[in-house]
N, C-alpha and C positions, 0 to 999 in steps of 0.2 A: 504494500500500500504506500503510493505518495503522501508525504505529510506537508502540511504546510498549505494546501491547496483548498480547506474550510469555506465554501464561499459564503462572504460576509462575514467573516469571523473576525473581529477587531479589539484585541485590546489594549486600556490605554491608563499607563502611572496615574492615578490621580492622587497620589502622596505629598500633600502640604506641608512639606518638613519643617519650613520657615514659620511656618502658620504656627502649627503646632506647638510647636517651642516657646512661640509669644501667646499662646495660652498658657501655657504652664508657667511662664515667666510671671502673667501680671495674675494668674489665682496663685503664684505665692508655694515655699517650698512642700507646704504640706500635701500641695494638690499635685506637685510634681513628682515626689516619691509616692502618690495615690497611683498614677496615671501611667507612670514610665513602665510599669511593671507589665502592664496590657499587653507591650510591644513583644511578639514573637520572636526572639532572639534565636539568631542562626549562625555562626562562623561561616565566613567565604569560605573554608572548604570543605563544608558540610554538603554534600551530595544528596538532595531531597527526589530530587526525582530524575533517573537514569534510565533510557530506553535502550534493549535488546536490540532495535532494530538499527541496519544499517541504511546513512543517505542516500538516495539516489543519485547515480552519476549525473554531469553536467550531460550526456548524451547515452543513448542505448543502441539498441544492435539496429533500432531503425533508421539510424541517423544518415544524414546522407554523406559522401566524401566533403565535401563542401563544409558542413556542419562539423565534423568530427575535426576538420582542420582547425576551424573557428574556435571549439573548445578544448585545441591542445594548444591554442594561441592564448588562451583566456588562462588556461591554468599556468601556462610558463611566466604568465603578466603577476599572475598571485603569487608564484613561488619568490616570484624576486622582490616583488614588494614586500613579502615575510621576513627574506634577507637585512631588510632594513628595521635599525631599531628603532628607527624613529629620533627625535626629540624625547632626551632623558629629561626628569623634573627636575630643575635644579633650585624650584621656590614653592615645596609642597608648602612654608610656614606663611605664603599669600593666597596662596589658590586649594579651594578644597571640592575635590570631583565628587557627586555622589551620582550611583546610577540610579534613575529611578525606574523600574520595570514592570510593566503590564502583561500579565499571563493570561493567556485564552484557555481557557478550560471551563466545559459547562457540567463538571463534574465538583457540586459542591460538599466542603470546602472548597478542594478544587489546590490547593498550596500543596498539598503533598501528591496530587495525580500528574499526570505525564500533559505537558500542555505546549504551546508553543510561546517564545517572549515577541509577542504585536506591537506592545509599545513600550519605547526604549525611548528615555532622554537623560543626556548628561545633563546632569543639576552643578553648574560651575560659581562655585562663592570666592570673586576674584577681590581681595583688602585693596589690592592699588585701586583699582579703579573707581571701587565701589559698586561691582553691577554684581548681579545673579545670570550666568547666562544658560539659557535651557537650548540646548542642542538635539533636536529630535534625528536618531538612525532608522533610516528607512528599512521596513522587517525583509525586503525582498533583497538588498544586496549581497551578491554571492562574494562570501570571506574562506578565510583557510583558517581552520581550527588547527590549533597547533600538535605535530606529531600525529596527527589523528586524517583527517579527508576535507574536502570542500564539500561548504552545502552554502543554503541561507542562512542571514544570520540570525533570525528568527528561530529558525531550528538549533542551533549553536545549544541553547537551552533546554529543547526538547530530548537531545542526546547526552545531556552531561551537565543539568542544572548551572544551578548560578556561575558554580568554579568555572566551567569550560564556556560562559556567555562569555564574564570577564576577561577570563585570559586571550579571549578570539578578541574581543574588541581591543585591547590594549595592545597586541600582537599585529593587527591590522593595521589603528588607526593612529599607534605611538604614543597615545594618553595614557598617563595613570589614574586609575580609579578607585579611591581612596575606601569608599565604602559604598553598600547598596542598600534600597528601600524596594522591596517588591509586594504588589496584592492582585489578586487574582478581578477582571475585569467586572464582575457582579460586583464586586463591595464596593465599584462608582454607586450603584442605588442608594446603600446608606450614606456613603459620603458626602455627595449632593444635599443629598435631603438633610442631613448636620448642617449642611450651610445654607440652606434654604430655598436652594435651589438656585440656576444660572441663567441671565440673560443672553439668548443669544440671538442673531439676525439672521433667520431662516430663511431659505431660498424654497419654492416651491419642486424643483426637483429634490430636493434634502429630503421634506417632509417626505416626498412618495419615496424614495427609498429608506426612510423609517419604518416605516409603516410596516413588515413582517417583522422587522428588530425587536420594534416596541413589542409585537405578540410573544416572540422568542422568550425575551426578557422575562415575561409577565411572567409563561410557565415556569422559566425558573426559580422566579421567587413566589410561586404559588399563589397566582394572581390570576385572575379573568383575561383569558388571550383577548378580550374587545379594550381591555381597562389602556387608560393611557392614551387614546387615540388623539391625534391633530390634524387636523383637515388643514388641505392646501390653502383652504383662504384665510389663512391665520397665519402666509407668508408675511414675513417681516419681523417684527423685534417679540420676543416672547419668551418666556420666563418657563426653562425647562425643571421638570423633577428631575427625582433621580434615577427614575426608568429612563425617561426622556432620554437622560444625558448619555445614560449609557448607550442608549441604541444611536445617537445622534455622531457618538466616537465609534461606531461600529462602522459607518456608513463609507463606502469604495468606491460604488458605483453612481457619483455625481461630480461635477464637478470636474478635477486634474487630477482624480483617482488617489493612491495612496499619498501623493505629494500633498494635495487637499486634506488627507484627513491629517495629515503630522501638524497642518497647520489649525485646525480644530481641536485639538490633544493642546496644545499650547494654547489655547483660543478659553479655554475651559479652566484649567492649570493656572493661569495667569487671572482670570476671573476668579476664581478661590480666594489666591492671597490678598487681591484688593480687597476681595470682600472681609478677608480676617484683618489686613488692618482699620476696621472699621467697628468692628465689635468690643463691647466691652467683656470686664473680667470673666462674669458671670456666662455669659453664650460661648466666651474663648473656652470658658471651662469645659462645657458641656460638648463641645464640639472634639475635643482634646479625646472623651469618654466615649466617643463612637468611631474616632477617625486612627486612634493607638492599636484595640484590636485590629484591623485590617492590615495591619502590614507587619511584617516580616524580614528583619533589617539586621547587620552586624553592628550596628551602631552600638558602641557599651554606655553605659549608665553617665562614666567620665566624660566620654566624647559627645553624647546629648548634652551633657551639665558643662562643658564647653561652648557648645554650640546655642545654648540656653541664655550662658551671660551674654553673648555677643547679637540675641535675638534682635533687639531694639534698632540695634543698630544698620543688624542685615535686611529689616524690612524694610528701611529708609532708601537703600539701595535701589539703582536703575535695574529695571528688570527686561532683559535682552532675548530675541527670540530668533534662531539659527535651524540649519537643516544637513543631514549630512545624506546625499550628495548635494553640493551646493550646484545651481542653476548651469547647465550646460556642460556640466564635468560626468556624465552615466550616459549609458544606450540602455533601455531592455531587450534580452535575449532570451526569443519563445524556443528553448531548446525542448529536453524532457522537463517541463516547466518553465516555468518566468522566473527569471533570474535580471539582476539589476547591477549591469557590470560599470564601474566605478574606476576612474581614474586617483589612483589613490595615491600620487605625488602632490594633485593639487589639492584635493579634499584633506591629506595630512597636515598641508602647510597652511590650509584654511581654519584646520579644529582647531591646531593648535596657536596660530594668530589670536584666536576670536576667545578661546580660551585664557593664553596668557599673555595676552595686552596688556601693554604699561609694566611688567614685573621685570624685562631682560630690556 
């Protein structure tokens, strides 16, 4: 079985880390050793979920001369980019990577079954600058997992949990990634709905391809497959749940396709923490007590209660929104699948500009 190929399957980090923090910051240390405890603690190289099966080739025995050429060009291009170590970090004490990862699995909980990571963004807290920069990796780019085969990087995860996502990415793209936050795409419902839900500016193709997500959804959280519905003429600005949102970050087929939805995944993520810096103690609290359960992080108690004093400060911060591959650097190739081949001289010297600006 091909994996990776779910149609409509989307999912998307919605982990308010910054958010977070400045709830626990302003309810005060009592509510912060209440709360922190919630959080799923996992060591990066804890292996929660490893699949038996192997990727599929870049091509099979159907492929034509043509094609097989194409994908022995494709892989001689990744081998050599592996060769390269990239940009080592020489200011991890201004720049702190964290990955934030959305797993597709309609298997709840769903954190410990076999899933695929849909959405991926580097969470970059850069001190010189002062920005937050979120970097969304497109799930379709075909990488090379280290000592191991080429697949997407989406699957990276599917094969070998969080350790072999991280290592493919930092192996690929020459970044380190200091720490990660992961939850599974259904706990967008309650986390939305903790914040009350989001505005966004609905296109009438959007809503129609909502509209099975939203039913999707609803079965899984034991809902009326009618419940949630939006009609098209309710295009324009409007205030989604948190069925809504999730099925709203599932959406592919409108738009500029996956390119489209990384910038919706940001679009949502970005409305979050406005909306936290907005709140007082008391809703920060409460928001803190449904959004800690959901996620799944190596982050230790120290490095939260770090990141906790510096909360005030990091929300004040310009908050920056990037895409890897950047505009005009990838082709897609319908081989055995769609794969998303990436020039990854320029997308390296892009992450890591856009990353560590102003520090060298």
């Amino acid at each position: 079985m091909k994996q990776g190929k779910k149609p409509g399957k989307a999912a998307i980090v919605l982990i308010v880390v910054l958010a977070v923090l400045l709830a626990l910051l302003a309810a005060g240390w009592i509510v912060y050793s209440r709360t922190v405890s919630k959080l799923n603690y996992q060591q990066r190289d804890a292996v929660s979920a490893v699949s038996s099966e192997t990727p599929p080739p870049l091509v099979d025995e159907t492929a034509s001369e043509e094609q097989r050429r194409q994908a022995e060009e494709i892989n001689s291009q990744l081998a050599e980019n592996l060769r390269d170590p990239g940009n080592a970090d020489e200011s991890g004490a201004q720049v702190t990577n964290i990955l934030l990862i959305g797993v597709d699995n309609d298997n709840l909980p769903g954190l410990d079954e076999l899933g695929n990571a849909d959405g991926l963004v580097i969470l970059s807290i850069n001190k010189t600058t002062r920005q937050v920069v979120m970097t969304s990796l497109m799930r379709d780019i075909y990488v090379s997992v280290p000592n191991q085969f080429n697949t997407k990087l989406t699957l990276s995860y599917h094969y070998g949990g969080v350790p072999m996502l991280i290592d493919t990415i930092e192996a690929n793209f020459g970044v380190p990634i200091d720490n990660y936050a992961l939850v599974n795409y259904i706990d967008v419902v309650n986390i939305v709905d903790a914040f009350g839900g989001v505005e966004i500016d609905l296109r009438e193709d959007e809503i129609y391809a909502m509209e099975g997500k939203i039913a999707n959804v609803n079965v899984l959280m034991g809902l009326d497959p009618s419940a949630n519905a939006i009609s098209q003429s309710q295009a324009g600005r409007i205030t989604l749940n948190g069925v809504q949102t999730a099925a709203y970050l599932r959406v592919r087929m409108a738009g500029h396709g996956d390119y489209e939805r990384t910038e919706r995944a940001r679009r949502v993520l970005g409305q979050l923490v406005e909306k936290a810096r907005g709140m007082n103690a008391a809703e920060l609290s409460e928001m803190a007590d449904v959004v800690l359960p959901c996620i799944t992080t190596d982050l230790t108690e120290g490095q939260i209660l770090s990141l906790l004093v510096n909360a005030p400060q990091y929300m004040k911060y310009e908050m920056v929104s990037s895409r890897i591959p950047i505009e005009g650097s990838s082709y897609g190739a319908d081989m055995n699948g769609y794969y998303l081949i990436v020039d990854y001289e320029v997308n390296r010297e892009y992450l890591y500009n856009s990353i560590y600006n102003g520090v060298h």
